[in-house]
C-alpha positions as CSV (number, residue, x, y, z in Angstrom):
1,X,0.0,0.0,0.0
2,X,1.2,3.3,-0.8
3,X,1.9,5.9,2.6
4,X,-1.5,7.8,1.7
5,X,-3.4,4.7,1.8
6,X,-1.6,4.0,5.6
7,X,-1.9,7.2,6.8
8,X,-5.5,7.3,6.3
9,X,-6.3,3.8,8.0
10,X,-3.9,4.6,10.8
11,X,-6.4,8.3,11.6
12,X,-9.3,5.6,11.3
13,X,-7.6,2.9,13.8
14,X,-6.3,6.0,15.8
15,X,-9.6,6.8,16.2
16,X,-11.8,4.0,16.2
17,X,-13.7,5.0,12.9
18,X,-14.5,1.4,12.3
19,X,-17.7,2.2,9.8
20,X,-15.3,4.8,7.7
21,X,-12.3,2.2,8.2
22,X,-14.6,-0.3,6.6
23,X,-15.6,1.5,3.0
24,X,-12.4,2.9,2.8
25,X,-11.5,-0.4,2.4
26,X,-14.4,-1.4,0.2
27,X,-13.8,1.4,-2.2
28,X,-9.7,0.9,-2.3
29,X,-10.5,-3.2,-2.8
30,X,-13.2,-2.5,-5.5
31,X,-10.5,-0.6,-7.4
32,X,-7.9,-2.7,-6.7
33,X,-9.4,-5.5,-9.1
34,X,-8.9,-2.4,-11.9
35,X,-4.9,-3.0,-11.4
36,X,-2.6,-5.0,-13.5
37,X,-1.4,-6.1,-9.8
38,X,-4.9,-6.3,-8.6
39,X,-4.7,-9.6,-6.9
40,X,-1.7,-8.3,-4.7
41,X,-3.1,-4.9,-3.7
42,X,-6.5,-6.5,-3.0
43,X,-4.3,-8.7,-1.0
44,X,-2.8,-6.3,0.7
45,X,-5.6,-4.2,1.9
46,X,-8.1,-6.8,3.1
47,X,-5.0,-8.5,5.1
48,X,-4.6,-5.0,6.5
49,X,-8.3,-4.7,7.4
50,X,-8.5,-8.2,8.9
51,X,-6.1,-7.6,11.0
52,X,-7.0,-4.2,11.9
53,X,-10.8,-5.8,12.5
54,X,-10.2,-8.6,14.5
55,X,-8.0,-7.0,16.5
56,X,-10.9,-4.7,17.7
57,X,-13.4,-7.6,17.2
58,X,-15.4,-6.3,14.9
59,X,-16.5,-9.3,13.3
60,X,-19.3,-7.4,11.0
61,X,-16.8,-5.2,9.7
62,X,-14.2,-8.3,8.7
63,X,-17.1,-10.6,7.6
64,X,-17.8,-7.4,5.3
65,X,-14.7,-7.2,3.7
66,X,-13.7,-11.0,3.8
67,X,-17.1,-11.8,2.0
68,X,-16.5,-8.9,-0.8
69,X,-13.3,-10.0,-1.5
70,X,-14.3,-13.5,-1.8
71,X,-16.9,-12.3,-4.6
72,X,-14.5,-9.4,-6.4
73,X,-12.5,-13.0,-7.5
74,X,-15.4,-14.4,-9.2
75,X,-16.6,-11.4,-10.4
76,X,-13.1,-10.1,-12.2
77,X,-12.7,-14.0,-12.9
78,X,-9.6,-13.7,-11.4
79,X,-7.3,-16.8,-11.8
80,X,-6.2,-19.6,-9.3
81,X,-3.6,-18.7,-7.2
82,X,-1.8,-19.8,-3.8
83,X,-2.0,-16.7,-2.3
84,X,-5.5,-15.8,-2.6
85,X,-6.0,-18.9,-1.0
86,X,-4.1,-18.9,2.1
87,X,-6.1,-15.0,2.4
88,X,-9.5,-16.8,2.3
89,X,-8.7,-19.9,4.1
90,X,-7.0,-18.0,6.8
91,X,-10.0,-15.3,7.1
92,X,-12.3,-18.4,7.4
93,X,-9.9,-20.3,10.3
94,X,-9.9,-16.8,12.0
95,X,-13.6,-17.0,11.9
96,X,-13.8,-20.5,13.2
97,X,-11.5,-19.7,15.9
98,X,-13.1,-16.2,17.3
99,X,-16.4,-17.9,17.5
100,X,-14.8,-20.9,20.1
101,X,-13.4,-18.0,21.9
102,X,-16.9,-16.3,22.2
103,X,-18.5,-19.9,22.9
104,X,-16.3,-20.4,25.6
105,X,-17.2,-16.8,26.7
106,X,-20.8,-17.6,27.0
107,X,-21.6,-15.2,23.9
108,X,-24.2,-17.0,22.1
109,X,-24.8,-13.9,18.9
110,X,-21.6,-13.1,18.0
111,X,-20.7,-16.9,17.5
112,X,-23.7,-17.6,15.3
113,X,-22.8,-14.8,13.3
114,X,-19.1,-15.8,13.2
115,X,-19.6,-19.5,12.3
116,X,-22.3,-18.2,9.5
117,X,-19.8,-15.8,8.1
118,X,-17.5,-19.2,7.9
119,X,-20.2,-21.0,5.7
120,X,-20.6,-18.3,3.5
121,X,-16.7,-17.1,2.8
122,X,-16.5,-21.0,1.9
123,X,-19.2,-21.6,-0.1
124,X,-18.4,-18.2,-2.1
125,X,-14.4,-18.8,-2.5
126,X,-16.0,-22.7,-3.6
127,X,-17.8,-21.3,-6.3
128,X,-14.9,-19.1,-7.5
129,X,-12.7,-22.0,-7.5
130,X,-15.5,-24.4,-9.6
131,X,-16.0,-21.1,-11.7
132,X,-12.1,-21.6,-13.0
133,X,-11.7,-25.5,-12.7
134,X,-11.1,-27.8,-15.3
135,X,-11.8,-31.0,-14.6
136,X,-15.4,-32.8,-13.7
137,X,-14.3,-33.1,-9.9
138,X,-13.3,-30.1,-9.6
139,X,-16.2,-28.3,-11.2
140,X,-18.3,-30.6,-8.6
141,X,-16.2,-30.0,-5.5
142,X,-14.2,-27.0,-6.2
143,X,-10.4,-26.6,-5.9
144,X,-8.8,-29.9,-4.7
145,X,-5.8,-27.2,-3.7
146,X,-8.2,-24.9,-1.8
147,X,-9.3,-27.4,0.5
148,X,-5.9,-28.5,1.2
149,X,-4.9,-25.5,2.3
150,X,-8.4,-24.9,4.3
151,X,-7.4,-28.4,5.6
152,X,-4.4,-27.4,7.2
153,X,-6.2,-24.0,8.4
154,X,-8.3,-25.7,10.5
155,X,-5.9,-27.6,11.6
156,X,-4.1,-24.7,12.9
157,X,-6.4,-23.3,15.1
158,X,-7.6,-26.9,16.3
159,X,-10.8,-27.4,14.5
160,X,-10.0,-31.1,13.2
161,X,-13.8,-31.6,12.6
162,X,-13.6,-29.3,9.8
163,X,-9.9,-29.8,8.8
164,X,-10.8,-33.9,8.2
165,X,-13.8,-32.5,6.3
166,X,-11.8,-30.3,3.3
167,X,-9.0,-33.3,3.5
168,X,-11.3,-35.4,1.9
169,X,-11.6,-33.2,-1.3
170,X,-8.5,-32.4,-1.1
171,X,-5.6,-33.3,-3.1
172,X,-2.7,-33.9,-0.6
173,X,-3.4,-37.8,0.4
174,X,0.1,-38.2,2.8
175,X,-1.0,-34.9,4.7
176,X,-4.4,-36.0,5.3
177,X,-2.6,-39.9,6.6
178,X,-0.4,-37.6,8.6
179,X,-3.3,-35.8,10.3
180,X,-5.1,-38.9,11.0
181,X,-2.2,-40.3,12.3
182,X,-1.3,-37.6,14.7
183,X,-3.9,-35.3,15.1
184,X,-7.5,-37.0,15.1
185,X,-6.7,-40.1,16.2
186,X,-4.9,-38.2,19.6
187,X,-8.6,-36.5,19.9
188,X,-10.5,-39.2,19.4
189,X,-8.9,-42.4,20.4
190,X,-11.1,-42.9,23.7
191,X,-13.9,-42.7,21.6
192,X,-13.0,-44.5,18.5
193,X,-10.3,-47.2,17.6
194,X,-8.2,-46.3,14.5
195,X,-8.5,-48.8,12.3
196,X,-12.2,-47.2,11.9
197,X,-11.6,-43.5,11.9
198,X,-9.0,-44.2,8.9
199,X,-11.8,-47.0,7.3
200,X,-14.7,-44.2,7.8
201,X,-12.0,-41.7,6.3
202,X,-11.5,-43.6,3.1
203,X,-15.1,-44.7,2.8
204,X,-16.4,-41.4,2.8
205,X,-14.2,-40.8,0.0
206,X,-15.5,-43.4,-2.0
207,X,-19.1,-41.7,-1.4
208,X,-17.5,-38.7,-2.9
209,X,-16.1,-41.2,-6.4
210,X,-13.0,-39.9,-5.7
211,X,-11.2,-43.6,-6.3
212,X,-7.7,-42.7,-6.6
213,X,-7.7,-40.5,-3.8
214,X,-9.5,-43.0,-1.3
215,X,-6.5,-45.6,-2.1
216,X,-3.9,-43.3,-2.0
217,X,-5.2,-42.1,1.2
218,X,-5.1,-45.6,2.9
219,X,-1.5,-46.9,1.0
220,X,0.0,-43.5,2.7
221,X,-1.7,-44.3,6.2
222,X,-0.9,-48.2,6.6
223,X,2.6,-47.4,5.3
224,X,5.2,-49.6,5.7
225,X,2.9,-52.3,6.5
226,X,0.9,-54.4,3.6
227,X,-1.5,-56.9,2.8
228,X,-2.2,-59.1,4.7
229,X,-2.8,-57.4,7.6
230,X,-3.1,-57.7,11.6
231,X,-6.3,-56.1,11.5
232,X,-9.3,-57.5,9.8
233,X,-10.9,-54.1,8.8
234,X,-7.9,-53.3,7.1
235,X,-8.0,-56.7,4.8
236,X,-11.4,-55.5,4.0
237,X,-10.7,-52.2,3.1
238,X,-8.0,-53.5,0.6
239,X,-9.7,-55.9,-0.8
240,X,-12.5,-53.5,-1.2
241,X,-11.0,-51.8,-3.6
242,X,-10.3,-54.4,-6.0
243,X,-14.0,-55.8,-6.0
244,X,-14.9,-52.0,-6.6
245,X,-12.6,-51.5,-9.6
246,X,-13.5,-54.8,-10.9
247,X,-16.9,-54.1,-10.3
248,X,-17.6,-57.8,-9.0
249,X,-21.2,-57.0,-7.4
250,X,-21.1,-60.7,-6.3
251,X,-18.1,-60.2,-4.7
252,X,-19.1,-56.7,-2.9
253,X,-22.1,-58.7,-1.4
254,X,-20.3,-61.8,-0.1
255,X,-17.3,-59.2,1.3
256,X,-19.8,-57.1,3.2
257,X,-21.5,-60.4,4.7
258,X,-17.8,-61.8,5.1
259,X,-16.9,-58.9,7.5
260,X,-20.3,-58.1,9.4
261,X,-18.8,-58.2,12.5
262,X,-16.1,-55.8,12.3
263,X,-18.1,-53.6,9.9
264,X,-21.1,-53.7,12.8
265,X,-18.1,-51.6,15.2
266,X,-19.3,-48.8,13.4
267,X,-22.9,-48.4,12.4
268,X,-22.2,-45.2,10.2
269,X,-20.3,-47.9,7.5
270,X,-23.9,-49.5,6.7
271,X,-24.9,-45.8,5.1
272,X,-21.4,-45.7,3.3
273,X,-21.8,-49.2,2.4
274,X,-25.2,-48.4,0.8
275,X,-24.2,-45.5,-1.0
276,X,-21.0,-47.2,-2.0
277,X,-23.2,-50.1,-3.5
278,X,-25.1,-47.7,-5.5
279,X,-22.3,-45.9,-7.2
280,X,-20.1,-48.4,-7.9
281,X,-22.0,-51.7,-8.5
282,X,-25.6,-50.0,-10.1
283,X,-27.5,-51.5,-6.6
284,X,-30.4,-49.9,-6.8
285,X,-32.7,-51.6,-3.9
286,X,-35.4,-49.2,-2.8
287,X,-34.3,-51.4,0.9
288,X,-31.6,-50.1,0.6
289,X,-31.2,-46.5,2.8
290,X,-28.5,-44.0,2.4
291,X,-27.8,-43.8,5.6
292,X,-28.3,-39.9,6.1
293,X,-25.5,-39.6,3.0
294,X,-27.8,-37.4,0.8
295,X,-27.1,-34.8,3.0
296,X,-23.5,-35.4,4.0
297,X,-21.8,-33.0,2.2
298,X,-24.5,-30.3,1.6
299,X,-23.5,-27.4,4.0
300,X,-20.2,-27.3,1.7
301,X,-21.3,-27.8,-1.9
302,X,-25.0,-26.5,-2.1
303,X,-27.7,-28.2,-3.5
304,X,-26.7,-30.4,-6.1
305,X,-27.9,-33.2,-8.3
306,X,-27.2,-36.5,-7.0
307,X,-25.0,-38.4,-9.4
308,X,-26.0,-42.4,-9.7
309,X,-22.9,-43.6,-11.1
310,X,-19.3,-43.4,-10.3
311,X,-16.8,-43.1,-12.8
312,X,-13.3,-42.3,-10.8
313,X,-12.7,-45.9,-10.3
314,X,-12.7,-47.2,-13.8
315,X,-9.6,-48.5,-15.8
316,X,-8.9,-51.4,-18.2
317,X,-9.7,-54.2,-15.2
318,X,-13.3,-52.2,-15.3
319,X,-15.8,-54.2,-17.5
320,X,-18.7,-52.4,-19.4
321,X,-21.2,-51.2,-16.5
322,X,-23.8,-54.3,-15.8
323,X,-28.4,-53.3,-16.3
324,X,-28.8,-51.8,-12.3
325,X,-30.4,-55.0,-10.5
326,X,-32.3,-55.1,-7.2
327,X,-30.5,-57.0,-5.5
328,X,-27.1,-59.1,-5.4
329,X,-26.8,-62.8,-4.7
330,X,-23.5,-63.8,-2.6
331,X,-21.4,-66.1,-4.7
332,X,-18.0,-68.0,-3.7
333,X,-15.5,-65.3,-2.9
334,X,-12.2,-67.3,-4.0
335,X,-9.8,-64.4,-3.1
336,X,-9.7,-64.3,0.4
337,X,-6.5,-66.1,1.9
338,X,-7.1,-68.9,4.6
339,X,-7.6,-67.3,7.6
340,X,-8.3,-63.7,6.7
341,X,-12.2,-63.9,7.0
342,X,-13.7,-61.9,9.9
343,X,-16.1,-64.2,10.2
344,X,-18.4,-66.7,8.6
345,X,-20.2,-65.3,5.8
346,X,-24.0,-64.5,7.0
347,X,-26.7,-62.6,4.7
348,X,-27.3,-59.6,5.3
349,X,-29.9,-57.8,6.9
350,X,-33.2,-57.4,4.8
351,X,-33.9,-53.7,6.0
352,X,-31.3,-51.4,7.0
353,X,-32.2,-49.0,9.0
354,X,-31.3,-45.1,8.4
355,X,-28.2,-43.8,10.0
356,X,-27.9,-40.3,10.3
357,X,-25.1,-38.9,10.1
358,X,-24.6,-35.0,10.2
359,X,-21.4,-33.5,9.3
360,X,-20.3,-29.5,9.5
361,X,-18.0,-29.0,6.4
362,X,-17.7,-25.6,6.1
């Protein structure tokens, strides 16, 4: 910023002029976007005014200029770029972490406004990143980059909730095995064993057909060890994904029977199951419940069209996508090794009931 431009905002700090702070700042960003530099000047200013904001916890005035710069980048069509990102992702952490503060301070408004503020500087920089993607993924979920860095935002200021959340569209598989690893499992070991928070993890990526990602996500976190494994829900995950990218629906049905019991530790993996049925194998039994997934990822990606079939998983081993039957008879699963069965194979239930499951992933 140039020394008019600071000498103004320092008479407005000076003197607690928070509503002329504020449009001085909206006029000077506005015109920014006019620049050859724009990106850096807008930069510039709204890290200035965030600072300057938050500092005197005036969260309407940062949520103001947060938000606007958020749109300016989809309105200029401004490109992709790292540093934008680590601005919005930083502004919505800084959100995230001012509304814990005014939780724990019994403040019930200003956290409400705070954590809706979050949802909306997502969803907006979301849309600006889908605006400029290239690829059908990131169209549908936005920049794979963007929630990387949001990922290890969250982190940051101790939100793992939400940093797990953007990990699983993200594109940085050993960071999110890392996080699991150290970070979530610490917080939630009393509560839940391992081998199913990094199961659920990789599940929920499947429900999101993002193939690759889901078995680079478990090769990075069961590193150095391999198949077979100590722990049966392991075994399952791994051979999971072969039936899936062979699309064996025989298979899928005799492996989910195989492994009731361990599968039954967790009764959010009969939804994922479902769902994971549905996309990958062309299940379509009106039994059959999602299990609360139709809603799973809505706070973060809007209302969108539910897409039937998955594609991320496909390769030459893929065979031409079977007529969608109603239900699936187990057959002889002759790739399990002696001993690796969890338990005897059993049909499975008729009905499943509906599990919901509510996630906050903005």
């Amino acid at each position: 910023m140039d020394a008019a431009t600071l000498s103004r905002l320092e008479e407005f700090e000076k003197d607690k002029k928070f509503y002329d702070a504020l449009q001085f700042y909206r006029t000077k960003v506005t015109r920014s976007f006019r620049l050859k530099s724009a990106n850096e000047v807008a930069i510039s200013l709204v890290t200035h005014a965030l600072n300057f904001f938050f500092r005197e916890k005036q969260y309407q005035c940062a949520i103001d200029i947060a938000t606007q710069y958020a749109e300016c980048l989809s309105k200029n069509n401004v490109d992709l770029n790292h540093a934008a990102f680590e601005l919005l992702a930083d502004s919505v952490a800084k959100f995230a972490n001012f509304a814990e503060i005014e939780n724990e301070a019994g403040n019930t408004q200003p956290e409400q406004l705070l954590n809706t503020a979050r949802c909306k500087c997502v969803d907006l920089a979301i849309q600006w990143t889908k605006q400029k993607s290239t690829t059908p993924q990131e169209k549908k979920y936005g920049s794979a980059a963007f929630h990387t860095v949001l990922a290890k935002k969250f982190i940051a200021v101790d939100h793992l909730e939400l940093a797990k959340n953007h990990f699983l569209l993200s594109d940085d598989s050993k960071s999110f095995a890392k996080f699991l690893h150290q970070e979530y499992e610490k917080d939630n070991i009393k509560k839940v064993d391992s081998d199913i928070i990094i199961v659920e993890a990789v599940l929920q990526t499947l429900c999101l057909d993002r193939f690759p990602f889901a078995v680079a996500l478990f090769k990075d976190y069961v590193k150095p060890n391999k198949y077979p494994f100590e722990k049966p829900l392991f075994n399952f995950q791994h051979i999971l994904f072969d039936v899936i990218e062979t699309e064996n629906q025989p298979q899928y049905s005799e492996l989910t029977a195989s492994y009731q019991t361990e599968l039954k530790r967790c009764y959010a993996f009969i939804g994922y199951l479902t769902r994971i049925g549905k996309l990958y194998f062309g299940i379509r039994d009106n039994q059959c419940m999602s299990g609360g997934l139709g809603n799973l990822f809505s706070g973060l990606l809007g209302a969108q069209k539910e897409e039937e079939t998955a594609t991320s998983h496909i390769t030459s081993r893929t065979p031409s996508r079977q007529k969608a039957t109603t239900s699936a008879q187990p057959s002889p699963f002759g790739a399990f090794p002696p001993g690796m069965m969890a338990s005897a194979p059993a049909p499975l239930p008729k009905k499943i009931q509906k599990v919901e499951v509510e996630e906050d992933l903005d």
